[in-house]
PDB file with SEQRES, HELIX, SHEET and CRYST1 records, atoms N, CA, C and O in Angstrom:
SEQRES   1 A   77  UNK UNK UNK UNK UNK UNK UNK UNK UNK UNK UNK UNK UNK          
SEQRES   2 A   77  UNK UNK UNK UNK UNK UNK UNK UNK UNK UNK UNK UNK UNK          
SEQRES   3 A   77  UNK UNK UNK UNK UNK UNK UNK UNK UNK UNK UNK UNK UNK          
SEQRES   4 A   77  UNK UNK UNK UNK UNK UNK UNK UNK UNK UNK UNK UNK UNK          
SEQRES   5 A   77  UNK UNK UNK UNK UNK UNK UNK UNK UNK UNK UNK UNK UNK          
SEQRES   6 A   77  UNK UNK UNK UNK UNK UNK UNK UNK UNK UNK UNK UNK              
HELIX    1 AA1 UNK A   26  UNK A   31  1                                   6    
HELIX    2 AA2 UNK A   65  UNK A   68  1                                   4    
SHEET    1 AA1 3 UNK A   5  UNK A   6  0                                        
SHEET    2 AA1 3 UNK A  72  UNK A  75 -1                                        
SHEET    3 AA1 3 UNK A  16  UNK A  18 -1                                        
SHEET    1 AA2 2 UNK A  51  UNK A  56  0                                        
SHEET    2 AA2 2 UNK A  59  UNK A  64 -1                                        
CRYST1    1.000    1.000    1.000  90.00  90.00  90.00 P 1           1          
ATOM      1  N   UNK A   1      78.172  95.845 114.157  1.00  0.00           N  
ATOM      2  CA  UNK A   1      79.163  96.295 113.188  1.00  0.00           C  
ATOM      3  C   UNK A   1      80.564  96.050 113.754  1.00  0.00           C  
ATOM      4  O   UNK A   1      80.868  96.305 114.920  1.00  0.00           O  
ATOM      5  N   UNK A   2      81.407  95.529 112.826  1.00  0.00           N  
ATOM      6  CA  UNK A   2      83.203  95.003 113.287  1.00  0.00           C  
ATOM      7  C   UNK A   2      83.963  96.529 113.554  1.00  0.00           C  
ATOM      8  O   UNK A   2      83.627  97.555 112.964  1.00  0.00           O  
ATOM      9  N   UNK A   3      84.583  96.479 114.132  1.00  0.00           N  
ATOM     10  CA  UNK A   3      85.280  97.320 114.707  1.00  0.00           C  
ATOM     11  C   UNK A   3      86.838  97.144 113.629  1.00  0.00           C  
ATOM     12  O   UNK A   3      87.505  96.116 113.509  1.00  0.00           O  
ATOM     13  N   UNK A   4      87.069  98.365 113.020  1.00  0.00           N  
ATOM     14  CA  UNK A   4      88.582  97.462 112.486  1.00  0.00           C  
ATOM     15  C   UNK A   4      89.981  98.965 112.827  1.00  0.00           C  
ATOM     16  O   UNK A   4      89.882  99.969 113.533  1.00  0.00           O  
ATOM     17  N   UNK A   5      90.618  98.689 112.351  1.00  0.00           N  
ATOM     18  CA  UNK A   5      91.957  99.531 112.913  1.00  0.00           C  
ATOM     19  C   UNK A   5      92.555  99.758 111.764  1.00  0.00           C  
ATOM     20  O   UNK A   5      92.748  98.831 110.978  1.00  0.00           O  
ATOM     21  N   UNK A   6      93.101 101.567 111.379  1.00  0.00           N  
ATOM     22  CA  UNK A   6      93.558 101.664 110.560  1.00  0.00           C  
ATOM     23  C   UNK A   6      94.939 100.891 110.775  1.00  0.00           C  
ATOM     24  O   UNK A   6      95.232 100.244 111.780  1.00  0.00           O  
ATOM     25  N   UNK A   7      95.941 101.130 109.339  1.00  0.00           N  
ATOM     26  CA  UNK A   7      96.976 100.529 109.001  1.00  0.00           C  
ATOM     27  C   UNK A   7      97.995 101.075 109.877  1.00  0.00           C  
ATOM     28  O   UNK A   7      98.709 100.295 110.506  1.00  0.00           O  
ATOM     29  N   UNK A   8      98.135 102.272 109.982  1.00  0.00           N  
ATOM     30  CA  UNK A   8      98.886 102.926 110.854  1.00  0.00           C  
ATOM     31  C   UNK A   8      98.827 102.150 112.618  1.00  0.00           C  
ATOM     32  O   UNK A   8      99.688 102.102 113.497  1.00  0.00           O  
ATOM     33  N   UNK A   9      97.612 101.706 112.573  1.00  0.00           N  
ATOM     34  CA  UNK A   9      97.412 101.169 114.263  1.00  0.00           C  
ATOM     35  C   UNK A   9      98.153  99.805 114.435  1.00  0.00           C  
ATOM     36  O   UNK A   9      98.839  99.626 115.441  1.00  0.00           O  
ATOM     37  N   UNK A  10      97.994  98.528 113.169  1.00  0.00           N  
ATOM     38  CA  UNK A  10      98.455  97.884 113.247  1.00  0.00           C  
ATOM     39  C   UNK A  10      99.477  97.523 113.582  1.00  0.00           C  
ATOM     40  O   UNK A  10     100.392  97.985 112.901  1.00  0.00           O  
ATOM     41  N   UNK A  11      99.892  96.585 114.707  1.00  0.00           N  
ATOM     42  CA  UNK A  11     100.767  96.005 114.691  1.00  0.00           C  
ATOM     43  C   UNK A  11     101.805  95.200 114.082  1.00  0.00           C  
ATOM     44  O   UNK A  11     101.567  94.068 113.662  1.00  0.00           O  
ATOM     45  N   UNK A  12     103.213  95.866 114.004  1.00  0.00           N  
ATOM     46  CA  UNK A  12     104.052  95.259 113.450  1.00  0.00           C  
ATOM     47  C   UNK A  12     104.261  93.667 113.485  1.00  0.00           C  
ATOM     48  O   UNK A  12     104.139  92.924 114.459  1.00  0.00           O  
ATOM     49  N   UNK A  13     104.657  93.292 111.977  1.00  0.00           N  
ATOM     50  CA  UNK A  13     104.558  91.908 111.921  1.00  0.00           C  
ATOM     51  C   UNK A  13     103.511  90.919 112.119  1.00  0.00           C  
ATOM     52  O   UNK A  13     103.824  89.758 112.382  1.00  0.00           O  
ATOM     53  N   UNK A  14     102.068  91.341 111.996  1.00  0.00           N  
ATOM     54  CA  UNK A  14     100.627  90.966 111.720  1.00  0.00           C  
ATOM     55  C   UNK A  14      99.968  90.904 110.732  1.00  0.00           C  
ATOM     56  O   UNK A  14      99.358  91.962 110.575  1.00  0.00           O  
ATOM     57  N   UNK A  15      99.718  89.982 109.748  1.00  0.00           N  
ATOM     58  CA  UNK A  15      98.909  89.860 109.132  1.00  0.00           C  
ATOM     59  C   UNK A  15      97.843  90.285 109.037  1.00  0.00           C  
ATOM     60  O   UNK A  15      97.023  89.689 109.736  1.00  0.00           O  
ATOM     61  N   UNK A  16      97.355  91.330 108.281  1.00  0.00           N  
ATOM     62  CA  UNK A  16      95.702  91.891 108.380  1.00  0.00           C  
ATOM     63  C   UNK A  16      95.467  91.848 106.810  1.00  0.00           C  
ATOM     64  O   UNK A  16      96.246  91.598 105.891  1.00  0.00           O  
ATOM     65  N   UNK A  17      93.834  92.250 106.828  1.00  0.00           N  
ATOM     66  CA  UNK A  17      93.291  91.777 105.521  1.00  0.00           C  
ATOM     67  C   UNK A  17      92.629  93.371 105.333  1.00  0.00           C  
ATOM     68  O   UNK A  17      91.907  93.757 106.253  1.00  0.00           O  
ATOM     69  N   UNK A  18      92.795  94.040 104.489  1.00  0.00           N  
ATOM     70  CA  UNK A  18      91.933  95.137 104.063  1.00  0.00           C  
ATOM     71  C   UNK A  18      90.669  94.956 103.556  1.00  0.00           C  
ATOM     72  O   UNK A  18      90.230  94.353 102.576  1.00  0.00           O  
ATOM     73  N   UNK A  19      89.881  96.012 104.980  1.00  0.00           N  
ATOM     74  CA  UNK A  19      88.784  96.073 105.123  1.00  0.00           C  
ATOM     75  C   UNK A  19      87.963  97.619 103.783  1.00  0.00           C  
ATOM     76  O   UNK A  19      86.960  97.572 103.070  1.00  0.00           O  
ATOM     77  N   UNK A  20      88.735  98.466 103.945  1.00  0.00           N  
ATOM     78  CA  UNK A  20      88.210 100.020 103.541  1.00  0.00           C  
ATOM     79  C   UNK A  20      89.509 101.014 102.945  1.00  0.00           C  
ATOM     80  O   UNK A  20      90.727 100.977 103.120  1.00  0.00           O  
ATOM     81  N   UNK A  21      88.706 101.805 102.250  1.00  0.00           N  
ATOM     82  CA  UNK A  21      90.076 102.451 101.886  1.00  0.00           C  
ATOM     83  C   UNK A  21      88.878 103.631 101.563  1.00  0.00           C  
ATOM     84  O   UNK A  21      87.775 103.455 101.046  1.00  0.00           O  
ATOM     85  N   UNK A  22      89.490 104.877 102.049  1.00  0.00           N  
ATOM     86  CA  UNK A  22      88.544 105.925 102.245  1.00  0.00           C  
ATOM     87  C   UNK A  22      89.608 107.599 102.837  1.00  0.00           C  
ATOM     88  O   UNK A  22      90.293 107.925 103.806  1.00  0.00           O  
ATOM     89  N   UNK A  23      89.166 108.187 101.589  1.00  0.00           N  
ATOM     90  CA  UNK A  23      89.786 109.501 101.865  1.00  0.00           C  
ATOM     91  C   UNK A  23      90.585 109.953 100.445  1.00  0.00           C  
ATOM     92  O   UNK A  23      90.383 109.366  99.382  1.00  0.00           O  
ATOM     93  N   UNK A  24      91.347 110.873 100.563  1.00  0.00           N  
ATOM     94  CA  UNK A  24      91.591 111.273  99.200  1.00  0.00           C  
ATOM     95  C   UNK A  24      92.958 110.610  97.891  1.00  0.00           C  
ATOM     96  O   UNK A  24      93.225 110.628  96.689  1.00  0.00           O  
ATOM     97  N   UNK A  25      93.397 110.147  99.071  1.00  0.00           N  
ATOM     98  CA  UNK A  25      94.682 109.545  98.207  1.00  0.00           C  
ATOM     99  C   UNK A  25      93.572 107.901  98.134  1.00  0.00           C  
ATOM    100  O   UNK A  25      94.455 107.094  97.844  1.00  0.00           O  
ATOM    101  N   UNK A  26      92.698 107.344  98.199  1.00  0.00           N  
ATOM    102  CA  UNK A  26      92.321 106.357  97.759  1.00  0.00           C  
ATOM    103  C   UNK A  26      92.585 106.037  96.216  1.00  0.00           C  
ATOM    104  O   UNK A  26      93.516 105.233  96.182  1.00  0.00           O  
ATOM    105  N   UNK A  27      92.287 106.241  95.340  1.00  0.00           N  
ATOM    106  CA  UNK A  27      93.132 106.181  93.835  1.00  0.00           C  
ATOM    107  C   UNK A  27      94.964 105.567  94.136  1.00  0.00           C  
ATOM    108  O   UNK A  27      95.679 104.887  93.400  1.00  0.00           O  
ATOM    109  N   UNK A  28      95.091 105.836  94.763  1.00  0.00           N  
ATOM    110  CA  UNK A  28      96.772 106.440  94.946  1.00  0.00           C  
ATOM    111  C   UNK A  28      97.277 104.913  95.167  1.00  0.00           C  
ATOM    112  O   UNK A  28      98.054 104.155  94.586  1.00  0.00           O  
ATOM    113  N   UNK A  29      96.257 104.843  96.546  1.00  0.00           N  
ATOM    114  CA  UNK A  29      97.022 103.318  97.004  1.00  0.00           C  
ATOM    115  C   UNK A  29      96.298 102.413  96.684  1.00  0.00           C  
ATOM    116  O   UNK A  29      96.599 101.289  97.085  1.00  0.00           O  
ATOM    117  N   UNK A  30      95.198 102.578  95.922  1.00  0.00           N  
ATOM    118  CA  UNK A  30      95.020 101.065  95.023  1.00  0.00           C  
ATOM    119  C   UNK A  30      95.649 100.662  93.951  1.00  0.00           C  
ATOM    120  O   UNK A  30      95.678  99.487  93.585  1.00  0.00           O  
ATOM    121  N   UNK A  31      96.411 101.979  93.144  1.00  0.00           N  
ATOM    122  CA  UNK A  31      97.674 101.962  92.597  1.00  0.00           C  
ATOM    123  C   UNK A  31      98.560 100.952  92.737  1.00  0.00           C  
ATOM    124  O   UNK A  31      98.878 100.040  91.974  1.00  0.00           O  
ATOM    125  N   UNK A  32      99.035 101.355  94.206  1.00  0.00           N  
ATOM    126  CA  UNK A  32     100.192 100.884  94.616  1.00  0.00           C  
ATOM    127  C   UNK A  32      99.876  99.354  95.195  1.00  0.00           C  
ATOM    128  O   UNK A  32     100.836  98.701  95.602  1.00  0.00           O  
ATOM    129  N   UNK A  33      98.774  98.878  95.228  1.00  0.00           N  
ATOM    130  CA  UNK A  33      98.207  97.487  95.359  1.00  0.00           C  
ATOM    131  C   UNK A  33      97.183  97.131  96.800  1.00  0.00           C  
ATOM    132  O   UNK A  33      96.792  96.050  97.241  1.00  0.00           O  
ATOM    133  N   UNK A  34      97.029  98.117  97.134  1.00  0.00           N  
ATOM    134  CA  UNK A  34      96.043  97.881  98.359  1.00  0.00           C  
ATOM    135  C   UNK A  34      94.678  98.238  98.283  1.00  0.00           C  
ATOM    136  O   UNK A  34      94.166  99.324  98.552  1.00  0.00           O  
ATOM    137  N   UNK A  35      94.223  97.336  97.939  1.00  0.00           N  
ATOM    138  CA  UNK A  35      92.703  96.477  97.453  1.00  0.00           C  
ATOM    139  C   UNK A  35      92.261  95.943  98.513  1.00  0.00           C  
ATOM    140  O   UNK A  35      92.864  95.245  99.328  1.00  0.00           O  
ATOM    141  N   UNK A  36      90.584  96.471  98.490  1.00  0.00           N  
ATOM    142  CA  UNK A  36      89.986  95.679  99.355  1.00  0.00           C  
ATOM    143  C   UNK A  36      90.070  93.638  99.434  1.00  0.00           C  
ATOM    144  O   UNK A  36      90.102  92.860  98.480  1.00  0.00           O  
ATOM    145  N   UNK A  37      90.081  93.366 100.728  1.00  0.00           N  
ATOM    146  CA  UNK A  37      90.288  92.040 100.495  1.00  0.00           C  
ATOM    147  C   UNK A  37      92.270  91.591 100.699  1.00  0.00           C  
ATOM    148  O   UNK A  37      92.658  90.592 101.305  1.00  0.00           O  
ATOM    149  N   UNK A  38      93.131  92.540 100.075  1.00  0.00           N  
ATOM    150  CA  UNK A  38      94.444  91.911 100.183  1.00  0.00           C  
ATOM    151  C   UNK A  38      95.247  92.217 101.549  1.00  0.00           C  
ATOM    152  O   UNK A  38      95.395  93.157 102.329  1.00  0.00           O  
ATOM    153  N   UNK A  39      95.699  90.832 101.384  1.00  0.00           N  
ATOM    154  CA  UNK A  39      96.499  90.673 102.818  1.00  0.00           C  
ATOM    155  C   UNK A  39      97.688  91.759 102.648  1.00  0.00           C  
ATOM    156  O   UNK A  39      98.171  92.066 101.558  1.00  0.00           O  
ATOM    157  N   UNK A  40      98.081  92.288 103.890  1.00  0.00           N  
ATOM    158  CA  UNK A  40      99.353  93.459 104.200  1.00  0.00           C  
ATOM    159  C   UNK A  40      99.843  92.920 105.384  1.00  0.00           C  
ATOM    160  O   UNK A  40      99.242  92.252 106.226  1.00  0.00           O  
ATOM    161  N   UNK A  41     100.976  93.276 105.357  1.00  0.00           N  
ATOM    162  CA  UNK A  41     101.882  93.192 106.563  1.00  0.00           C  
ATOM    163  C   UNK A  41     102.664  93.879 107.030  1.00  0.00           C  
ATOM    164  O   UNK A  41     103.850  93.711 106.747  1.00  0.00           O  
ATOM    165  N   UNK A  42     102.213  95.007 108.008  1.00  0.00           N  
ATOM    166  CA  UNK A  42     103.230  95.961 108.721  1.00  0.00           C  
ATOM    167  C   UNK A  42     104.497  95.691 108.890  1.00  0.00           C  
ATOM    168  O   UNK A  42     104.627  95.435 110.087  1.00  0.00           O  
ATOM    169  N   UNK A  43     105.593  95.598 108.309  1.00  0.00           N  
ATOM    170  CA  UNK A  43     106.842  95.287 108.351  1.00  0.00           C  
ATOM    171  C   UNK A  43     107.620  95.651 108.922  1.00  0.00           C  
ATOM    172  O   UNK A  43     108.429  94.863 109.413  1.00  0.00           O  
ATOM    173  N   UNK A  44     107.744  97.279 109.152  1.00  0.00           N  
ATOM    174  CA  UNK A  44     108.850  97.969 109.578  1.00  0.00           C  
ATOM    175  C   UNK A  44     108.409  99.575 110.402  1.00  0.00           C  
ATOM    176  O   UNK A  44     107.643 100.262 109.727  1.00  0.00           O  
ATOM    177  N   UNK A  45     108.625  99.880 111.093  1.00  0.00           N  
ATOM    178  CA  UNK A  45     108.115 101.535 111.213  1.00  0.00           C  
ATOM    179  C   UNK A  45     109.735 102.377 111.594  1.00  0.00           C  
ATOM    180  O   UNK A  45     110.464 102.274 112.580  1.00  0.00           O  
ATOM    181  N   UNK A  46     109.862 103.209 110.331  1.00  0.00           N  
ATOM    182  CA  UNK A  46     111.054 104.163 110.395  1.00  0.00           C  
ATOM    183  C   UNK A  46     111.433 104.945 111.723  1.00  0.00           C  
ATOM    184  O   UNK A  46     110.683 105.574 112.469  1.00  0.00           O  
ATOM    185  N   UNK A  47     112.504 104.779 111.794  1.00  0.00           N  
ATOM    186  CA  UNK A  47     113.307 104.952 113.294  1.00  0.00           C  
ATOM    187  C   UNK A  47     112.416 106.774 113.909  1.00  0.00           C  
ATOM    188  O   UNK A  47     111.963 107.143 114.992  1.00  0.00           O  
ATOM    189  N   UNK A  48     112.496 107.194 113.047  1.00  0.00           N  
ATOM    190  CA  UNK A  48     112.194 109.043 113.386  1.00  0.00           C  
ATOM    191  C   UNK A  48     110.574 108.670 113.319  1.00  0.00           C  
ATOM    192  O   UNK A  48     110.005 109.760 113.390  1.00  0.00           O  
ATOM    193  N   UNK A  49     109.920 107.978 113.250  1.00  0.00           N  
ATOM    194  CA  UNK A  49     108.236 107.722 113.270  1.00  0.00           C  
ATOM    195  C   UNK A  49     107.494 108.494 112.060  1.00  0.00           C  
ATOM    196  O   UNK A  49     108.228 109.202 111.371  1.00  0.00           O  
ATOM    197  N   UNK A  50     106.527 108.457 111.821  1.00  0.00           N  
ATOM    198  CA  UNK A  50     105.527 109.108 111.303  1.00  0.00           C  
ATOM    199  C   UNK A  50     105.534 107.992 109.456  1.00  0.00           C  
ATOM    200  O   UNK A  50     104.651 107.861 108.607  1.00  0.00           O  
ATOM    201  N   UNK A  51     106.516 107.603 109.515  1.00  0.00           N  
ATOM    202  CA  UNK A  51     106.186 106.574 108.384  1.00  0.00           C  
ATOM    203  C   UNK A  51     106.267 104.679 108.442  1.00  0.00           C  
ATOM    204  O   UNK A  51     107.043 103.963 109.074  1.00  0.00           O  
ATOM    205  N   UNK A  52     105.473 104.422 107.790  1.00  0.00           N  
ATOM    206  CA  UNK A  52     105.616 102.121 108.408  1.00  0.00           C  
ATOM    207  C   UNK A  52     106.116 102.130 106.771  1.00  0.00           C  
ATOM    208  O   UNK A  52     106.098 102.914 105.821  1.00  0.00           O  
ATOM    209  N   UNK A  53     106.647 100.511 107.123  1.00  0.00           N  
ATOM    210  CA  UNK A  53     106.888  99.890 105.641  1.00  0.00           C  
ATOM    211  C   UNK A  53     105.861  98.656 105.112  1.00  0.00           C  
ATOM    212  O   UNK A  53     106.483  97.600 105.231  1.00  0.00           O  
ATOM    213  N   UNK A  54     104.886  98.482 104.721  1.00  0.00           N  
ATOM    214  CA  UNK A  54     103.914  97.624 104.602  1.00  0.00           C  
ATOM    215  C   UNK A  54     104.965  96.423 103.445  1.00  0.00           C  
ATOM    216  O   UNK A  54     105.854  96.745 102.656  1.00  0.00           O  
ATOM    217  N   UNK A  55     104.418  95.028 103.761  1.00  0.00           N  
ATOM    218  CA  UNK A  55     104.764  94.060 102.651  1.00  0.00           C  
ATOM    219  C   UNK A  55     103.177  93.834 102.122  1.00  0.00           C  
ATOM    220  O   UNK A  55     102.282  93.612 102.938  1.00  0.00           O  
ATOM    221  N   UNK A  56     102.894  93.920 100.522  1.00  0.00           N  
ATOM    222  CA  UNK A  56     101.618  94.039  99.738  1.00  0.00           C  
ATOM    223  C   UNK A  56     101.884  93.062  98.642  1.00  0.00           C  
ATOM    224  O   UNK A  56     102.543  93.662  97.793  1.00  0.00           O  
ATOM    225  N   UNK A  57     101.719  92.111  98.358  1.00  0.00           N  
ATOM    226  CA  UNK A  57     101.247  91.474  97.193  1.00  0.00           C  
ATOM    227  C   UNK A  57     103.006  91.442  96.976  1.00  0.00           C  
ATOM    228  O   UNK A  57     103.368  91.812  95.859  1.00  0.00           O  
ATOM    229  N   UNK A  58     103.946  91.092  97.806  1.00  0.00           N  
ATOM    230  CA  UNK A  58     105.472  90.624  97.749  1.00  0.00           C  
ATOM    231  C   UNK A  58     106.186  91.764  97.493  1.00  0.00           C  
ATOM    232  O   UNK A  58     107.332  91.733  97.043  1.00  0.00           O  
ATOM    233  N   UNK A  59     105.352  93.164  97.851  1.00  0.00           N  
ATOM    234  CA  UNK A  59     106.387  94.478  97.886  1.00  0.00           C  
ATOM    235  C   UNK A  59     106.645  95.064  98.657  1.00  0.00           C  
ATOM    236  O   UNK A  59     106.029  94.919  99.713  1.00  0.00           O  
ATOM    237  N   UNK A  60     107.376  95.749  98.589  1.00  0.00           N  
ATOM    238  CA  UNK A  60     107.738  97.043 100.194  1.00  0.00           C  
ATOM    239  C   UNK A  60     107.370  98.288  99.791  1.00  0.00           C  
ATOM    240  O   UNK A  60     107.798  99.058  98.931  1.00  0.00           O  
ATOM    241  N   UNK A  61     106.141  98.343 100.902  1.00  0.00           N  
ATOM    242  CA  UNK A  61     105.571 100.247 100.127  1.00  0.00           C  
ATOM    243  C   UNK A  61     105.606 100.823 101.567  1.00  0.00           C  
ATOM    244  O   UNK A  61     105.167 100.320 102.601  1.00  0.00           O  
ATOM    245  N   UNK A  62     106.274 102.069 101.364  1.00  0.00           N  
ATOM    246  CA  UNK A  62     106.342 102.723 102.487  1.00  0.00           C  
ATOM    247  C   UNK A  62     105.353 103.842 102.120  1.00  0.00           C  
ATOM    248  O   UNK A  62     105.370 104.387 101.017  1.00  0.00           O  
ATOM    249  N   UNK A  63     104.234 104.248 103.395  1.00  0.00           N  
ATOM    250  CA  UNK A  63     103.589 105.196 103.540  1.00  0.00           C  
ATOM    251  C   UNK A  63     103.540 106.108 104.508  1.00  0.00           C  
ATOM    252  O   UNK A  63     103.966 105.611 105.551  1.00  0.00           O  
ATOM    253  N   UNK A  64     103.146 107.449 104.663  1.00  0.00           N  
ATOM    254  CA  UNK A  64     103.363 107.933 105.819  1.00  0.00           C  
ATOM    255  C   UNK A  64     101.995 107.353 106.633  1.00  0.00           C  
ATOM    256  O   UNK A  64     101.083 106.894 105.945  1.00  0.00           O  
ATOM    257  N   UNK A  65     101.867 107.379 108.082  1.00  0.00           N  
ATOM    258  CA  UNK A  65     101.192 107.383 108.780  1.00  0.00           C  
ATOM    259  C   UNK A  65      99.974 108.227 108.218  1.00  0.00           C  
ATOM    260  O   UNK A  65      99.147 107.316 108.173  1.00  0.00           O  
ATOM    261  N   UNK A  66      99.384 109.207 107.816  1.00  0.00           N  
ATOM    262  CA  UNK A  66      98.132 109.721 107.118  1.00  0.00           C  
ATOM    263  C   UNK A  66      98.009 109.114 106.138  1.00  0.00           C  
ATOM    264  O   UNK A  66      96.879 109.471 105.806  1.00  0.00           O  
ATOM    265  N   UNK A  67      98.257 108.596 105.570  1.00  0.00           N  
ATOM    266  CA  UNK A  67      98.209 108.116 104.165  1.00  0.00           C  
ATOM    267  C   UNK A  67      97.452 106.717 104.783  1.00  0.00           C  
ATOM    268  O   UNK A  67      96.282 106.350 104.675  1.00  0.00           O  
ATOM    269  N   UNK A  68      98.770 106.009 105.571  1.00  0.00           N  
ATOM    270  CA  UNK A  68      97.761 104.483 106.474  1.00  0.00           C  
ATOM    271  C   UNK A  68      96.645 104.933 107.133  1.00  0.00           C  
ATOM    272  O   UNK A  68      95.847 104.125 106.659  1.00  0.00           O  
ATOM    273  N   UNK A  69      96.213 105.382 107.618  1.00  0.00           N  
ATOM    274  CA  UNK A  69      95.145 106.101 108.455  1.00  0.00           C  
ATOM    275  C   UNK A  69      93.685 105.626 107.551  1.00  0.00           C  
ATOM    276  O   UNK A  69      92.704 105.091 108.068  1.00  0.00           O  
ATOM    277  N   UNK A  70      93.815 105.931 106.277  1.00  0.00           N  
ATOM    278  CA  UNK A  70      92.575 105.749 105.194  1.00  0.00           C  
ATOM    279  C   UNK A  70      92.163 104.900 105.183  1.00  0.00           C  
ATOM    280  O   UNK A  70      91.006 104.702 104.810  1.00  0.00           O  
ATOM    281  N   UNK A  71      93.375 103.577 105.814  1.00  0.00           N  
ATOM    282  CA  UNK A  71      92.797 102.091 104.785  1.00  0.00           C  
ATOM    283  C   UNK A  71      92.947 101.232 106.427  1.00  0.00           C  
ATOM    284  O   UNK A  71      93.844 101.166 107.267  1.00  0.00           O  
ATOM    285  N   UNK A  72      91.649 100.704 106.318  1.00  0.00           N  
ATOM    286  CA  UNK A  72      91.077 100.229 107.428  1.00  0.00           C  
ATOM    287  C   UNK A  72      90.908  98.887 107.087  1.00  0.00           C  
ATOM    288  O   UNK A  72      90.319  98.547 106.061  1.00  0.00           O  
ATOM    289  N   UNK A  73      91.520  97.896 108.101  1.00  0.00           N  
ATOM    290  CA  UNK A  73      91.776  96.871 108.278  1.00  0.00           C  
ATOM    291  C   UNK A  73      91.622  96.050 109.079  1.00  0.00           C  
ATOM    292  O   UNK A  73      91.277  96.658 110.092  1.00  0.00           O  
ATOM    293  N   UNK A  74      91.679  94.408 109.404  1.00  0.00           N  
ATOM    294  CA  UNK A  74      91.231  94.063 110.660  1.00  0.00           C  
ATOM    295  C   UNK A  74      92.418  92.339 110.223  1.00  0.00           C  
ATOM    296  O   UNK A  74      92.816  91.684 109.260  1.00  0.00           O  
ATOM    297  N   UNK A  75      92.476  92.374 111.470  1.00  0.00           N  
ATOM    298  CA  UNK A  75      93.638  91.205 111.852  1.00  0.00           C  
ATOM    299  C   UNK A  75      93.292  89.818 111.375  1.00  0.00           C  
ATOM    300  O   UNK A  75      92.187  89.279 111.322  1.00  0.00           O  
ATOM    301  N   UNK A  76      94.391  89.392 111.063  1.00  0.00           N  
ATOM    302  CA  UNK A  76      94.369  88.304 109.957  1.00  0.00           C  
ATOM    303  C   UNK A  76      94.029  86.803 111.032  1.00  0.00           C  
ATOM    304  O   UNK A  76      94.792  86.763 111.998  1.00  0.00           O  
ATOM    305  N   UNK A  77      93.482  86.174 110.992  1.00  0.00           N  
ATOM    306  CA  UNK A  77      93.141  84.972 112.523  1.00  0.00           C  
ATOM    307  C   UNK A  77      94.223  83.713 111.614  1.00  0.00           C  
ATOM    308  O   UNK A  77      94.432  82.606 112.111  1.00  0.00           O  
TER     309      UNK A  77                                                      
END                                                                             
């Protein structure tokens, strides 16, 4: 079984591909465009911490760190 890393773990400025999305705000952020299968890109992480800025399907969605935590991902080759 693959080992993958939530969103929150990811490294800034990496391409990863969503693997899982699991927990209660799931509804929430498939909303907001994070679908199994779509590429994300950790963009930014806010100076005071606890929130990243993801680029999704050519947008800027900022989440807090729990919120990334749900959606499990693995690095783009």
């Amino acid at each position: 079984m693959e080992q993958y890393k939530t969103m929150a773990e990811m490294p800034l400025m990496h391409p990863c591909t969503i693997k899982e999305i699991n927990g209660t705000e799931s509804l929430r952020l498939m909303d907001l465009g994070f679908f199994i299968g779509s590429s994300v890109i950790p963009y930014y992480r806010c100076m005071h911490g606890g929130t990243r800025v993801y680029r999704v399907k050519g947008t800027l969605i900022a989440l807090r760190d729990k919120e990334a935590a749900q959606i499990q991902a693995k690095e783009a080759e």
